[in-house]
N, CA, C and O of each residue as an XYZ file, in Angstrom:
284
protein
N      52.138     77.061    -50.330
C      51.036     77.661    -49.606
C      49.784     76.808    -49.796
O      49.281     76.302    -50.800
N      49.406     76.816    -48.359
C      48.026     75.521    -48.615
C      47.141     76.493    -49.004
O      47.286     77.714    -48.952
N      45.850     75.595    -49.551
C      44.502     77.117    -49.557
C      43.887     76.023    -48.570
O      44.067     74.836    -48.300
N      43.089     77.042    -48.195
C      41.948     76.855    -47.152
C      40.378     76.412    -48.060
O      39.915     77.063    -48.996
N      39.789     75.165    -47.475
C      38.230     75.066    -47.512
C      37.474     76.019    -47.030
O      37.485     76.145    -45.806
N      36.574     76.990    -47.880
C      35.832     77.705    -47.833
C      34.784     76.977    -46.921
O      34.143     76.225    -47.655
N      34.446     76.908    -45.927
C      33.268     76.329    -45.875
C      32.017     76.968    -45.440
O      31.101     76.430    -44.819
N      32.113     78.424    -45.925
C      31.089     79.320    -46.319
C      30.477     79.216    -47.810
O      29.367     79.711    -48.000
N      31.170     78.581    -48.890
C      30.612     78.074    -49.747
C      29.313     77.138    -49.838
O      29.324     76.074    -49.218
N      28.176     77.516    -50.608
C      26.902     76.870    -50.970
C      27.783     75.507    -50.938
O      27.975     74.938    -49.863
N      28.365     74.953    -52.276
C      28.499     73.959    -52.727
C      29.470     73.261    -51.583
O      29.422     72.031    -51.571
N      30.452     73.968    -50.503
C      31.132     72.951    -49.667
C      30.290     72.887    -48.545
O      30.837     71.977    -47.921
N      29.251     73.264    -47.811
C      28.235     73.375    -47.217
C      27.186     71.967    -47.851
O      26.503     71.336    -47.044
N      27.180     71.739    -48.799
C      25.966     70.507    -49.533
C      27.257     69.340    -49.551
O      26.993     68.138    -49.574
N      28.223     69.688    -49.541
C      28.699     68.145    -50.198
C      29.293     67.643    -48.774
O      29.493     66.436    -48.635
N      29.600     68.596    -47.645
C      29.835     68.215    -46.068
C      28.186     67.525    -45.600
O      27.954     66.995    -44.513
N      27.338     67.680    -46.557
C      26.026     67.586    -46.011
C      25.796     65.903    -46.821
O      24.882     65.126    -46.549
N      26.696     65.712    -47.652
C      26.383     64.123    -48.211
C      27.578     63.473    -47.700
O      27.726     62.272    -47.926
N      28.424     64.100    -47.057
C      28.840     62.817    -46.359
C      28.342     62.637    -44.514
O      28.299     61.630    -43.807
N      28.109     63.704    -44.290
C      27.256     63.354    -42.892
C      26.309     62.545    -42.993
O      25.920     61.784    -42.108
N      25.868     62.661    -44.104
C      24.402     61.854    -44.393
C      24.541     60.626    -44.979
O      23.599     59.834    -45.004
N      26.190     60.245    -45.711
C      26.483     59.098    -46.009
C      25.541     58.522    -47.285
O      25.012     57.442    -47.548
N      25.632     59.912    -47.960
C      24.286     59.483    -49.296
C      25.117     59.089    -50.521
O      26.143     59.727    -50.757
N      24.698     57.963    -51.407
C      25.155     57.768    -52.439
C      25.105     58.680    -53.424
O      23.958     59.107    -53.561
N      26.045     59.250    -54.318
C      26.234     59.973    -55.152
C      26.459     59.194    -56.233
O      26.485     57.963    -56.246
N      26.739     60.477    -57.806
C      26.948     60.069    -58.730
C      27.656     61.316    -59.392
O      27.035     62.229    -59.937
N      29.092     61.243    -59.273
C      30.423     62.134    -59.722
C      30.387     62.103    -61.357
O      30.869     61.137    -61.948
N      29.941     62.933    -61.894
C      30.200     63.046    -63.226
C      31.527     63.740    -63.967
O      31.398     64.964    -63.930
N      32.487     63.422    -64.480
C      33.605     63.793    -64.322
C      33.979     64.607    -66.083
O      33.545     64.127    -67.130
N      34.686     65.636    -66.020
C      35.070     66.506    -67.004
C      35.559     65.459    -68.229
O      35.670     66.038    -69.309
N      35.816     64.268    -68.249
C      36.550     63.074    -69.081
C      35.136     62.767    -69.772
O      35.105     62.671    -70.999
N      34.112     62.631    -69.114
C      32.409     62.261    -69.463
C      32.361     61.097    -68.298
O      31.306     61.285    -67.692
N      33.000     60.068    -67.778
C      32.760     59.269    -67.408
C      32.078     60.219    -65.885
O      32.222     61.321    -65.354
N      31.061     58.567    -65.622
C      30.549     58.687    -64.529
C      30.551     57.791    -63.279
O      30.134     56.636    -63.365
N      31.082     58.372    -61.938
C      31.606     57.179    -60.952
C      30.711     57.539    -60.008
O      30.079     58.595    -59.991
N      30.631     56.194    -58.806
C      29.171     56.415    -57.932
C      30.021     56.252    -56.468
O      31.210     56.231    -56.150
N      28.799     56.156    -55.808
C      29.417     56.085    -54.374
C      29.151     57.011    -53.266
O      28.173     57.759    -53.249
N      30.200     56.935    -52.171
C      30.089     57.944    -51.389
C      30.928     59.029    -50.604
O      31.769     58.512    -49.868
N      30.904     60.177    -50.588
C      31.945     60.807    -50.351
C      32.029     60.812    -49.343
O      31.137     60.896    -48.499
N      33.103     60.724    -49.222
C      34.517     60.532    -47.354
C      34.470     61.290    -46.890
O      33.872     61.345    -45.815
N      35.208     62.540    -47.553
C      35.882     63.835    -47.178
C      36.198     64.666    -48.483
O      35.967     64.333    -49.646
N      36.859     65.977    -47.954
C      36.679     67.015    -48.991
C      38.150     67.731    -48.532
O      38.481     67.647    -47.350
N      38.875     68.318    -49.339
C      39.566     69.552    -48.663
C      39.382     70.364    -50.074
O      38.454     70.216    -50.868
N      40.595     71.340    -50.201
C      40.534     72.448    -51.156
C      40.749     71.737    -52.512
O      40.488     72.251    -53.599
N      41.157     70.739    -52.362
C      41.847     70.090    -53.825
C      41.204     68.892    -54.500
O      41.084     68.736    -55.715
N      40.750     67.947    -53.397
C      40.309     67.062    -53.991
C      39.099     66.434    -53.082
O      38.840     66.916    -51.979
N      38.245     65.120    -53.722
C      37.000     64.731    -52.667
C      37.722     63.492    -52.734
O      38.608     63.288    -53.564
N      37.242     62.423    -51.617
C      37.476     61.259    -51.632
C      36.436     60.231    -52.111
O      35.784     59.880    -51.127
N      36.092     59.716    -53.035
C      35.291     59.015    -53.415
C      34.869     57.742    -52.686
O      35.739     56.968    -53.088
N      34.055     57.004    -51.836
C      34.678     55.587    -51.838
C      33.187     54.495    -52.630
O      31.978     54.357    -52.439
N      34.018     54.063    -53.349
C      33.171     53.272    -54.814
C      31.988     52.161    -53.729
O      31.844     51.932    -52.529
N      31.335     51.717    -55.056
C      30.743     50.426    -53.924
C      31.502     49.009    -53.570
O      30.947     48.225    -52.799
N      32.749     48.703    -54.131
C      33.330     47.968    -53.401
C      34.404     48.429    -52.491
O      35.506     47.911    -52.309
N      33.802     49.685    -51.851
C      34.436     49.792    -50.232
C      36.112     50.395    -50.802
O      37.089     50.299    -50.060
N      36.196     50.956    -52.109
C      37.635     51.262    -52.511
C      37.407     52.954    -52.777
O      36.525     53.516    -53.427
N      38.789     53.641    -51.857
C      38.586     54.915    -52.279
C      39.212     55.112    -53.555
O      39.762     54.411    -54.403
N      38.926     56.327    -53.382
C      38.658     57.217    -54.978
C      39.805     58.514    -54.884
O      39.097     59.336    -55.465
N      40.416     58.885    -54.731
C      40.875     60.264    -54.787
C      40.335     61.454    -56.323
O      40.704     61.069    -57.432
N      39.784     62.347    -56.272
C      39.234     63.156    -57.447
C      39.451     64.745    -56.831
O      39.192     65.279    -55.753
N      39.936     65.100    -57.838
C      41.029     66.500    -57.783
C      39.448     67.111    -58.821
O      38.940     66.855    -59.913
N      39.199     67.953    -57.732
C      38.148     68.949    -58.065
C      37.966     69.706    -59.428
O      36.841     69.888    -59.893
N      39.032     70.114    -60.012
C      38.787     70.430    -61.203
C      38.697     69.386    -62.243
O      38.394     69.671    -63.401
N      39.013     67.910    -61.765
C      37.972     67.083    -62.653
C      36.808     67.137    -62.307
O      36.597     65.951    -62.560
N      35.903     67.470    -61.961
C      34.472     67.135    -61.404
C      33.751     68.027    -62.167
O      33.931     69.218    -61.915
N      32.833     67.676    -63.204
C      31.749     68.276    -63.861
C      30.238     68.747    -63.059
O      29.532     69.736    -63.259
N      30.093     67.718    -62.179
C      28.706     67.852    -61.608
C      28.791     66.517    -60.246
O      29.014     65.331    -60.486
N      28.566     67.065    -58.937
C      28.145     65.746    -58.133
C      26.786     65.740    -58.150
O      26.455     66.859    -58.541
N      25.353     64.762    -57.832
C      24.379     64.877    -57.908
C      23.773     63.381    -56.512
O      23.975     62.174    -56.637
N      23.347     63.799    -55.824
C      22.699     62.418    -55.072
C      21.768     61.405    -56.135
O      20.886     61.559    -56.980
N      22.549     60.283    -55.532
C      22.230     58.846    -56.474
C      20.689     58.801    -56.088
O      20.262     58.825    -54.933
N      19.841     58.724    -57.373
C      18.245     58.580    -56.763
C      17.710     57.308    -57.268
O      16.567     56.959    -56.974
């Protein structure tokens, strides 16, 4: 059974809003490490990262501590 993207959610509502906007982020991840970039896409499970050398990322949501726009 698939789940469905809420996308009545605050938080899937802001992060559809950084990749329309194509804004650099900064993925802080449950491990501590921290990866940058920009997000692709989203579904229920995971975001797509893509780094700054143009390489995606796959990240399964319950690793993700905090996304934050790169300032």
């Amino acid at each position: 059974m698939a789940l469905e993207l809420d996308t009545g959610l605050p938080s899937t509502r802001q992060i559809q809003t950084m990749i329309r906007e194509e804004k650099d982020v900064e993925m802080k991840l449950t491990t501590g490490d921290v990866v940058a970039g920009k997000v692709r896409w989203q579904d229920s499970q995971c975001v797509c990262l893509i780094d700054p050398e143009d390489q995606p990322m796959i990240v399964w949501r319950q690793a993700i501590a905090f996304i934050r726009p790169k300032l």
